[in-house]
N, C-alpha and C positions, 0 to 999 in steps of 0.2 A: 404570528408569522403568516403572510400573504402566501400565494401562489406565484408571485412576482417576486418574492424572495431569491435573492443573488444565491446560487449553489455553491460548494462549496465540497470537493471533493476528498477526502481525507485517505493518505494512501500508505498505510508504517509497514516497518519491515526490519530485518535486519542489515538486508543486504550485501552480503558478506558472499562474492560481490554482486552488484544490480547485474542482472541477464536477460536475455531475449526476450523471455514470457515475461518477464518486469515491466521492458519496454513496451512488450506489445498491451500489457495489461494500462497502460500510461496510454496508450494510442489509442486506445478503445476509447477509454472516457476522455480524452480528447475531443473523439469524432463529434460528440454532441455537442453544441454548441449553446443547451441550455446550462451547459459545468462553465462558471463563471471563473473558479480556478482550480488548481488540483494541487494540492498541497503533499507532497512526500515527505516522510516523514521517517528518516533513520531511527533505531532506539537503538541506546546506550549497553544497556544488560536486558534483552530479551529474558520477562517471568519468567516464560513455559518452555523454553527452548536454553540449550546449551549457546555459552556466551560466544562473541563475535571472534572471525581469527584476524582479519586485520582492523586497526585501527579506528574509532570515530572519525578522527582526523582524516585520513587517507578514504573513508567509507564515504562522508560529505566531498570530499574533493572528485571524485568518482562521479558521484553524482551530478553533481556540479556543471563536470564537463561534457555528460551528457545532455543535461538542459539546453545550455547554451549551445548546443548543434541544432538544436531541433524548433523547427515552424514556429512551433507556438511558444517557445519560450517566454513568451509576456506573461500566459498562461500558468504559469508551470511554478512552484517555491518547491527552495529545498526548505523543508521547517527543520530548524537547528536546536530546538526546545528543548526535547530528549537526550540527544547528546551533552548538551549543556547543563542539563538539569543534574546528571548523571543517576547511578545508582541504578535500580531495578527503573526499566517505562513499564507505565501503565497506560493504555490507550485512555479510561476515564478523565486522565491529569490533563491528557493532550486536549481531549476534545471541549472541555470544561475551558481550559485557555483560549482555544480557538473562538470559544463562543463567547468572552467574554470582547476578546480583539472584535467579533462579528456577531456583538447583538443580532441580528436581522436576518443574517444566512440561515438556509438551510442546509444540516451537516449532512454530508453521507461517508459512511467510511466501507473504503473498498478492503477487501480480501479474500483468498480463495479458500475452496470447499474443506480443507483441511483442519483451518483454524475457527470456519464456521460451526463449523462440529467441536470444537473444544469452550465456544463461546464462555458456555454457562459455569466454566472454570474462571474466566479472568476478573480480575480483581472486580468489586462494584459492578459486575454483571449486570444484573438490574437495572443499576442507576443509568449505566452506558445505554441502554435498549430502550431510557426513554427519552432520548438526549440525542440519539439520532437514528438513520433509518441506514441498510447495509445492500450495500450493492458486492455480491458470492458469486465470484469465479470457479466454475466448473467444467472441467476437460468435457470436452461432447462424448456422449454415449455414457459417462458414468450418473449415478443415477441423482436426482436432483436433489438438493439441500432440504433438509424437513424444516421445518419451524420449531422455534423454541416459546416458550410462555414467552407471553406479554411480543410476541413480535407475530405479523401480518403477511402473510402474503401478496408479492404484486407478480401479473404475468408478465410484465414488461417494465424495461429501464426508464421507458416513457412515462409509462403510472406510478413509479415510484418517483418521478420527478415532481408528481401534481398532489403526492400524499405525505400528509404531518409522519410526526417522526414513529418509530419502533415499527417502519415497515422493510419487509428484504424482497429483492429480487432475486433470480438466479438468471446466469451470466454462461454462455456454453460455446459463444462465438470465438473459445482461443481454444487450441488444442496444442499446447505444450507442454509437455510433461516434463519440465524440466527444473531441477532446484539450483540453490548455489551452490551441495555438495555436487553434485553432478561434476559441475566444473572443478572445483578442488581437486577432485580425486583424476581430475583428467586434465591437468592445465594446458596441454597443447591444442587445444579442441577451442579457437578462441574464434571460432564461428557460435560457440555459443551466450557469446558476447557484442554490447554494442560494440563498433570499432573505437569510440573516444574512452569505453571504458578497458576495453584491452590495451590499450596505448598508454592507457593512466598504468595499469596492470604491470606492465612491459618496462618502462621506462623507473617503477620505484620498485619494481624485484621483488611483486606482494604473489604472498600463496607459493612459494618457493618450499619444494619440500626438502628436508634437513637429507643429506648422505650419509 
């Protein structure tokens, strides 16, 4: 793999449903123009986490419509793999497929500080960390991601663009504290939403709490 290798930005979630900090985290690696694409990536049954409340179906179409609003849309896939694969994702299944689609890319997979700390839990841990390099989302002021074996440190999103894989950066330009419980528990609060995904939200009567 060259330094001229196409990037390849890998970005899973649950999404249940996608929110502000989601999009602004999509906007972020956007902005760089060396991210050749950015692949979102829903999962089916989150391992580590409690299962989705609505739909794959309605989770991808959400998505979806957010894409297609946005500049770069050329840019932009929803990968449907996870959903379709079903059962427990495992990010190692994703990225191992992705690299088979993209011999020659180089992977990065985005997430924030939460789940970087849980890394050395998820399935083939290991194997994941030598298979691609992690670009860690962390609110400003909270204290920065440590490193795990076998993974490097880069000071910058720039130097982890120019280094082979099992290297992390940390990431502190979004300051949103916000989850997709956040919203559940507050569904009129649809500022905490893009406007095409509240409108998806709005119109199929998703996250409706029972009387």
């Amino acid at each position: 793999m060259s330094l001229k290798s196409p990037i390849i930005a890998i970005y899973g979630g649950t999404f249940d449903p996608f929110h502000q900090a989601h999009a602004a985290v999509c906007h972020r690696v956007l902005s760089f123009s060396q991210v050749s694409q950015l692949r979102v990536v829903p999962c089916f049954i989150p391992a580590l986490k409690q299962g989705a409340t609505a739909s794959a179906e309605h989770r991808v179409a959400m998505l979806e419509q957010w894409r297609i609003a946005q500049s770069e849309a050329a840019r932009i896939q929803i990968d449907q793999q996870e959903t379709q694969r079903q059962g427990a994702s495992y990010t190692i299944d994703t990225v191992e497929n992705i690299a088979r689609q993209q011999p020659d890319a180089k992977l990065i997979f985005v997430l924030g500080a939460d789940a970087w700390h849980s890394l050395p839990r998820w399935h083939r841990a290991a194997e994941l960390m030598q298979k691609v390099s992690f670009w860690v989302f962390n609110r400003a002021g909270e204290a920065a991601p440590v490193a795990h074996q076998s993974t490097n440190h880069c000071l910058s999103v720039e130097q982890l663009f120019t280094q082979q894989v099992g290297h992390f950066c940390c990431d502190d330009s979004i300051d949103l504290p916000l989850s997709s419980t956040d919203y559940r528990e507050s569904l009129d609060e649809t500022d905490k939403l893009p406007h095409e995904v509240a409108d998806y939200i709005t119109k199929n009567q998703l996250y409706r709490k029972v009387q």
